[in-house]
Structure formats: C-alpha cells, structure tokens
C-alpha positions in Angstrom: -2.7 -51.2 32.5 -3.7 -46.9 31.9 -6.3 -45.3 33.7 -8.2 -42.6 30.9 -8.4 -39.5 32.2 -12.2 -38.7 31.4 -12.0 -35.1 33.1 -10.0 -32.2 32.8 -7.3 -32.6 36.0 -7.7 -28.8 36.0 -10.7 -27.8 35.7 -13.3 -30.9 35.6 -14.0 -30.4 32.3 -14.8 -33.3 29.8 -14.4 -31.6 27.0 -10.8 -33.5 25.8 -9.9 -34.2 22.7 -6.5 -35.7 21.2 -3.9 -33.2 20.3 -1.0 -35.5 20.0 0.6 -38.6 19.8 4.3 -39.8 20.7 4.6 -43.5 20.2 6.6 -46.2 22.4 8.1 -44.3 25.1 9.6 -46.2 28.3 7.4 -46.4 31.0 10.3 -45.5 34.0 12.1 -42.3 33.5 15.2 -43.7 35.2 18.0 -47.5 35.2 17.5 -50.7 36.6 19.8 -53.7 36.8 16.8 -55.6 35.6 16.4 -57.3 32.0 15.9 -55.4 29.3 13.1 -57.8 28.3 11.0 -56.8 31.1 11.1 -53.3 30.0 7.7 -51.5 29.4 6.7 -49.0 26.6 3.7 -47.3 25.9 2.1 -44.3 23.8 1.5 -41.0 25.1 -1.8 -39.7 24.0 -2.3 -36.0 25.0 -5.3 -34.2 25.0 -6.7 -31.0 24.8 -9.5 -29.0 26.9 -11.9 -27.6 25.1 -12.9 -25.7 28.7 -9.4 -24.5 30.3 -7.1 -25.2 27.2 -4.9 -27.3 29.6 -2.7 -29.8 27.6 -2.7 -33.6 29.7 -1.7 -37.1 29.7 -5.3 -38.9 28.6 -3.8 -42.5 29.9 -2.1 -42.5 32.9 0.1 -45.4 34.3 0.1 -47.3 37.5 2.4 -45.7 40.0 3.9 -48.7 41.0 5.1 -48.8 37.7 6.1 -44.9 36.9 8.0 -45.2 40.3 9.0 -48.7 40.2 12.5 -48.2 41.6 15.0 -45.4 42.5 12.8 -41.7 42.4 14.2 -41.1 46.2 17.7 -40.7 43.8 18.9 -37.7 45.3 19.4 -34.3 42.3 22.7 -33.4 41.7 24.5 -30.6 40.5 24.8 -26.6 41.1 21.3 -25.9 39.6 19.5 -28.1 41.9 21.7 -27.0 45.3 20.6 -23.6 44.9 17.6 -24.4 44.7 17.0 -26.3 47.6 19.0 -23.8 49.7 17.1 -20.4 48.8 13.5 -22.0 48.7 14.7 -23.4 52.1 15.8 -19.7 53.0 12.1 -18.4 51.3 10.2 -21.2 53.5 12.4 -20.4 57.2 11.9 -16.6 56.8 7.8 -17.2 57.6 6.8 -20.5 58.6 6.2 -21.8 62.4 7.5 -24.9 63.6 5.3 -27.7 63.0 6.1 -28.9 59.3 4.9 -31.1 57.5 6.2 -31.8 53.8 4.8 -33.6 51.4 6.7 -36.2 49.0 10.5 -35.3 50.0 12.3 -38.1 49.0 15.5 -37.3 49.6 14.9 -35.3 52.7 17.5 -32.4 51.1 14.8 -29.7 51.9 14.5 -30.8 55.2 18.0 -31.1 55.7 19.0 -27.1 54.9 15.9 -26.3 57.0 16.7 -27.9 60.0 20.6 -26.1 59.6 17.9 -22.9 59.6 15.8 -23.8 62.4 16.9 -25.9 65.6 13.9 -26.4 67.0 11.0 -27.8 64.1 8.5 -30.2 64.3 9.6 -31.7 61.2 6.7 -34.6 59.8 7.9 -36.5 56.4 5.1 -37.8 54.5 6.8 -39.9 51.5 5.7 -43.1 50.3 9.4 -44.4 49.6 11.7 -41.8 51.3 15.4 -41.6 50.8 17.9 -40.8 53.5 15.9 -38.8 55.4 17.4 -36.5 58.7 16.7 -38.5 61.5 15.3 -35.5 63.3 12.1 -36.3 61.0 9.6 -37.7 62.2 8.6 -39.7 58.9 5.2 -41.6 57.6 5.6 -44.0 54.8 2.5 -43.4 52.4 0.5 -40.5 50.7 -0.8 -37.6 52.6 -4.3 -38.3 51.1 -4.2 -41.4 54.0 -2.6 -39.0 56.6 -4.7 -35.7 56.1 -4.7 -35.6 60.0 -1.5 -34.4 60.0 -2.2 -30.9 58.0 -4.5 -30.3 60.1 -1.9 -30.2 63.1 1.0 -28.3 61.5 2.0 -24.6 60.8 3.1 -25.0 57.3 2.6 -27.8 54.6 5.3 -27.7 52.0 5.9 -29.8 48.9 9.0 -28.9 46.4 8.3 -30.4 43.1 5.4 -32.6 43.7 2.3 -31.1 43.0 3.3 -31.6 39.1 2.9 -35.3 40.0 0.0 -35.4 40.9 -2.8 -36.8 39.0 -5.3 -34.8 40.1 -3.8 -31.4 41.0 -6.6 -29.1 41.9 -8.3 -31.6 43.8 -5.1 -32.3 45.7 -4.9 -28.6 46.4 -8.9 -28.4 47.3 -8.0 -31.8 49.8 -5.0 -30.4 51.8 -6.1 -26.7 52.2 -9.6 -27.9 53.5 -7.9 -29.4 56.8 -5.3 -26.6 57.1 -6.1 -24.3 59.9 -6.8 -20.6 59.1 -3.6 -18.7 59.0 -1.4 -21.8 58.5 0.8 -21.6 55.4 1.5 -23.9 52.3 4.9 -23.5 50.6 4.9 -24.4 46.9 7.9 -25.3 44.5 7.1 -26.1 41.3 8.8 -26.0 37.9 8.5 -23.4 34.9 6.9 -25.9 32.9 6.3 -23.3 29.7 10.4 -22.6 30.3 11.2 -26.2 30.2 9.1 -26.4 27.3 10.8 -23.3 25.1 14.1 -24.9 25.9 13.4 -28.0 24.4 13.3 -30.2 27.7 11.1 -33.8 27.7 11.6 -33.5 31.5 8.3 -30.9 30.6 5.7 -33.1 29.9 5.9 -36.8 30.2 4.4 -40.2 32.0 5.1 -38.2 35.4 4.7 -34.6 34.4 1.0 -34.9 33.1 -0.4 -31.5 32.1 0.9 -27.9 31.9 0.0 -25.7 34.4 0.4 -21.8 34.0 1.0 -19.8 37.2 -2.3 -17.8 36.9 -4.3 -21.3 36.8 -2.6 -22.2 39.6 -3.4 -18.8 41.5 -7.2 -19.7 40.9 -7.0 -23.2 42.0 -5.5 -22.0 45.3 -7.7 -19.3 45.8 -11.1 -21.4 44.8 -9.7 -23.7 47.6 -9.2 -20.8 50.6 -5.6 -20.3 49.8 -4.7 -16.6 49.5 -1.3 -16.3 47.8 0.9 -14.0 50.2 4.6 -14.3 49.1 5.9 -15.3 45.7 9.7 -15.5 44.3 11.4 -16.9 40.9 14.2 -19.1 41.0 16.3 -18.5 38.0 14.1 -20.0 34.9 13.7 -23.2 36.7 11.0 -22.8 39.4 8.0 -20.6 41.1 8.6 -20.0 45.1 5.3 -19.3 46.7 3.3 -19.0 50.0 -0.1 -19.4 50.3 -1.9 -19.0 53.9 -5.0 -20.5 54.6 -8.1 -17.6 54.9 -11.1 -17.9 56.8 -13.3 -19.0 54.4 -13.8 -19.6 50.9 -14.8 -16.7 48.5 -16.3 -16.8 45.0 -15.1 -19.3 42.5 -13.2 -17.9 40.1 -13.1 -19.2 36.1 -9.9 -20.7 35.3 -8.2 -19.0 32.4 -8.0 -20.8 29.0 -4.2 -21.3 27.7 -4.9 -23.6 24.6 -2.8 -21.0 22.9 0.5 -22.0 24.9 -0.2 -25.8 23.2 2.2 -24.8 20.4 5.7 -24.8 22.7 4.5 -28.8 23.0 3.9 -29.5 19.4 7.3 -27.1 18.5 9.5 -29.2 21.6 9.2 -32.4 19.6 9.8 -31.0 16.2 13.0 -29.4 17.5 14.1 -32.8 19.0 13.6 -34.7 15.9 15.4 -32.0 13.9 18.0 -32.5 16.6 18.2 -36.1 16.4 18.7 -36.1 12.5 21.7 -33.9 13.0 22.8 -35.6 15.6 23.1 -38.9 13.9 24.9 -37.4 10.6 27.7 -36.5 13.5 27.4 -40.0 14.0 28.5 -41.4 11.4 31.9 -40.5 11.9 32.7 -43.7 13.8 36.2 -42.8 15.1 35.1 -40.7 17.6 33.6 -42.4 20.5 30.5 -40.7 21.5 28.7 -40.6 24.6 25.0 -39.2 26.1 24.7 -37.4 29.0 21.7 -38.1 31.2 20.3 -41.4 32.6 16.9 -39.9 32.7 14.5 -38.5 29.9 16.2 -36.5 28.7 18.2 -39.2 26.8 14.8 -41.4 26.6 13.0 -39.0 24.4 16.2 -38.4 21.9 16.2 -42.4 21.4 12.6 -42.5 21.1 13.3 -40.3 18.1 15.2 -42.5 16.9 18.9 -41.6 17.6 21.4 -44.4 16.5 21.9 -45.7 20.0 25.0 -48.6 17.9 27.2 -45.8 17.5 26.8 -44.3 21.1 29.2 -46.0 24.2 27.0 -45.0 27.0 24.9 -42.5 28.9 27.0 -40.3 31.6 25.7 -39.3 34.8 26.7 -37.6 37.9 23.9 -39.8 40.1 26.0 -42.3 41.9 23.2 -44.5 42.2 22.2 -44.4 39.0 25.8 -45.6 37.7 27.1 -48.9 36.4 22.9 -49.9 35.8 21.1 -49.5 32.7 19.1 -46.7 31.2 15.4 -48.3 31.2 14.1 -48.9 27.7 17.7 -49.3 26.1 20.9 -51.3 26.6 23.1 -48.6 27.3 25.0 -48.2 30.6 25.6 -45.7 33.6 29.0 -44.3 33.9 30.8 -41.5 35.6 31.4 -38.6 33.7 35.1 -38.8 34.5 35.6 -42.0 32.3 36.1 -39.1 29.5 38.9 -37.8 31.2 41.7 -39.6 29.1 40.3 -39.6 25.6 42.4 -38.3 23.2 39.0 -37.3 21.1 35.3 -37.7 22.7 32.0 -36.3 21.7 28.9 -35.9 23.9 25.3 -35.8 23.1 23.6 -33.3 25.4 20.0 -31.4 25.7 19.6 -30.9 29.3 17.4 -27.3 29.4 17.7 -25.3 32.7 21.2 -27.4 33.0 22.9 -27.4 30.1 25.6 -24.5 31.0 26.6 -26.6 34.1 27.2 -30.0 32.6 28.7 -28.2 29.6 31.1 -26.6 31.8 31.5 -29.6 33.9 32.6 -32.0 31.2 35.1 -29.2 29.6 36.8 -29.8 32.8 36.7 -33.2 32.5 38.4 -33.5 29.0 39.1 -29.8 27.8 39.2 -31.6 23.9 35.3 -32.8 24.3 33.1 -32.3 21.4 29.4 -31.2 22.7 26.6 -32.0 20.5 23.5 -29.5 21.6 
C-alpha cells in the first residue's frame, strides 16, 4: 500500500540510505467512530541523503488513507489564533486582490482576511474544505489539476501545507512557473528543527515527511524564480514569508547539506521513550485517575512507545469534533477537558511542544488540584 520514495524530495538525489526505524505507528493522525479492527499500522522507515543531508519518509502512504476523515478539523487554542491573525495581517499589508490559497481547510485564513480586505477575489483550492466563507469562491481538488488559476491571481498563499507535500520543491518549481512576474506567494510553514528540540512527533511523521531548513527552502524558491522579499517569525512555531515572482530564472544554486541536524530526530525519540518509562512508574499508582491530552500524535507516538494505555481513562481535547470518537490506533475516547473539573485528585499526561504553556494553564483552570505529567 506505500509508495518508496527513490529520490531525494529535496534535491533529486538518490543517494538515500536508512537512518531509522520506528515500528507500528497508526496510519491516521486523528479519531474515527469506526472499529478498531479496521485500524491501520505501519513502520516508518526514514532515510538519509547522502547529497542534501535531508532526513524523509522512504514509504509513503496513500492519501486517501493519511486523510481518510476529519483534517478540515478546525485548530484550536491561543497559539493557533494568533497565528492565523498576524500571518493574515503579514499577507493583507502587500498582496492584491485576486487570491488564491492553497489547501485551507478550514477557511480560518480566509476568514481574518476578508475582515482585512472587503473587496478580494478570494479562490479556495482544497480537496475536502471545511466551513469555508461563502464569499470564496471554492474548487474541490489539488491545485496541481487547477494550475490555471495561479496564473490568474495576485498572490498564492498556502499556511501549513507545503510540509505535506510529497514532493516539495517540485510543488514549488510547478506553482511559481505559472505565476505572473511580480505576483506574490505567501508561505507559512512550521519550525520543524523547533518542534523537533521540543520533543514534538507532530515534527516528522506519515504527514510531515522530511525536514526542511529555511536556507533549503530559500534555494528551492529561488532556483524556481521566486525572490524572497519579506520574511517574519511567529513565536517558535512558524516562518512568515513572501516571495514575488522575478522575470526570469537565474543560476541554480546547490542546496546546502544539513545531515548534521539528523541528531534532534534520533534524540526526539530517545527523550520520548525516557518519558514514557517515567510516565508509566507514575502509573502505577492506580488511585489516581489519569488522563492524556491530545487526540492527535502527540498521544499516538507516547503509546507507540509503549505507555500503559489500561491505566489511562481517556485522551482530552479541546476539538469539538474530535470528541466522544476514538483516538485511531487505540481504544481510548474523546472527551472535553472540563470532565476534570470535579475530581477531587486527577493527573494528566501531556507533551504538546509549542503548546504546552497554554493547555497547562488551561487545565489548572479547569481543576486547580491537577497533576501534569511533562
């Protein structure tokens, strides 16, 4: 059911070689009200490049399974509000008003940018799109099938989807050869080497497929005609940027090697495992009930590990849609975090990176007595 990946999704290279593997992780990183038995599992194999040093996913899964249900679920919480508000307020300070944006789901993005700007041309390209604004004008599929429409806008924007893609830099090379000269691209994408020093599987996994360092990135985008014009930081979590389409293509650049960044990979897994162990002596004080926050992979990779899943109630979550289903690849269920509230005594299992402060403070409100295991 995997595709191999037999060149280097940066680069082209085919010098890969196996640099490490994590066995029998779930194939969906989010719940289902399905049967457990139809759940899928399967090995992660990453690689190496011997050209580029870029660490990847060598088998890939089908889409239709990797997205099989709810990835339009809309991302809650203070961390991700910001976010969408000041790269809305980065994008709205530059771009023209023929939009199109790639991969929304949600349509939050859009949503803040049309409170910005009255009067945009506002094209959603999404294969399964949430509740989008109805001022969109939206396409259901991939914008590979719908390059026609870059070609026609001001701006092409895509918030956390180019780490998706399978094939980034020819993605990149695709879009920016129909964009007109002087149009723009607006890029958010995470800080995968932060997510990776603070311990997060929501770094690497079946979706996220390879790390990709900002300098790559800047050679990718210029290689392809894209000259990078405006760049911001948001917090730790993500890289802002604006790229406008130049007149032609100039040399191609080399794209610098970071094998030496592999180590935060090898070191994320180590530190989970270390964490599991401890987590499970806490265990073993059955009076306490004890609970995991995160319907997502977060919570996926600590059971992979092998955390003692018979002494833990349930997974929390603030998604409404994700609650009272099941976490895919175990039997735990969804709940509200405010199902805490009463409990005389109540510990919580949490490793959530960029948003650990804000749940931790969140559930402190929600029971003032919780234990947090991090």
């Amino acid at each position: 059911m995997t595709t191999t990946r037999i060149e280097c999704c940066i680069c082209g290279g085919t010098k890969l070689s196996t640099f490490k593997k994590i066995t029998k992780l779930p194939a969906y990183m989010g719940v289902t009200s399905k049967p457990s038995r139809e759940d899928l599992f399967f090995d992660q194999i990453w690689g190496n490049c011997g050209d580029c040093g870029v660490l990847q996913l060598l088998e890939l899964l089908p889409l239709d399974i990797l997205y099989s249900e709810n990835h339009s679920t809309e991302a809650v919480g203070e961390t991700w509000n910001a976010h969408h508000q000041e790269f809305a307020q980065f994008i709205s300070a530059t771009t023209k008003n023929k939009i199109v944006e790639i991969g929304g789901s949600h349509g939050e993005l859009a949503r803040r940018l049309f409170q910005m700007r009255k009067n945009l041309e506002y094209t959603f390209v999404e294969p399964s799109p949430g509740k989008v604004p109805e001022e969109c004008r939206v396409v259901v599929g991939y914008i590979e099938n719908n390059l026609d429409l870059v070609s026609k806008s001001d701006s092409v924007v895509h918030s956390h989807v180019l780490e998706h893609i399978y094939t980034p830099a020819n993605f990149i090379i695709e879009v920016a050869s129909r964009m007109k000269p002087d149009s723009k691209m607006f890029i958010s994408y995470p800080n995968i080497e932060q997510l990776l020093i603070t311990g997060g599987t929501n770094s690497l996994n079946f979706e996220h497929t390879y790390f990709l360092t900002p300098k790559q990135l800047e050679v990718i985008c210029s290689n392809a005609g894209l000259e990078l014009t405006r760049q911001a930081q948001f917090r730790k979590h993500s890289y802002f940027w604006e790229l406008t389409k130049t007149e032609s293509i100039g040399v191609s650049l080399e794209i610098p090697n970071i094998q030496s960044k592999n180590f935060l990979f090898e070191s994320l897994w180590e530190s989970l495992g270390e964490f599991v162990l401890e987590c499970n002596k806490n265990l073993e004080n059955r009076n306490v009930p004890t609970f995991i926050f995160g319907a997502h992979v977060f919570s996926q990779g600590l059971i992979a590990l092998g955390l003692n899943v018979d002494l833990i109630e349930a997974i929390l979550d603030n998604a409404l849609e994700k609650q009272n289903k099941r976490l895919y690849g175990t039997e735990l269920q969804v709940l509200n975090p405010t199902c805490i509230a009463n409990l005389t005594s109540v510990r919580v299992i949490l490793r959530a990176t960029h948003y650990q402060e804000e749940i931790k403070s969140q559930l402190k409100n929600i029971n003032p007595c919780v234990e947090i295991l991090e």
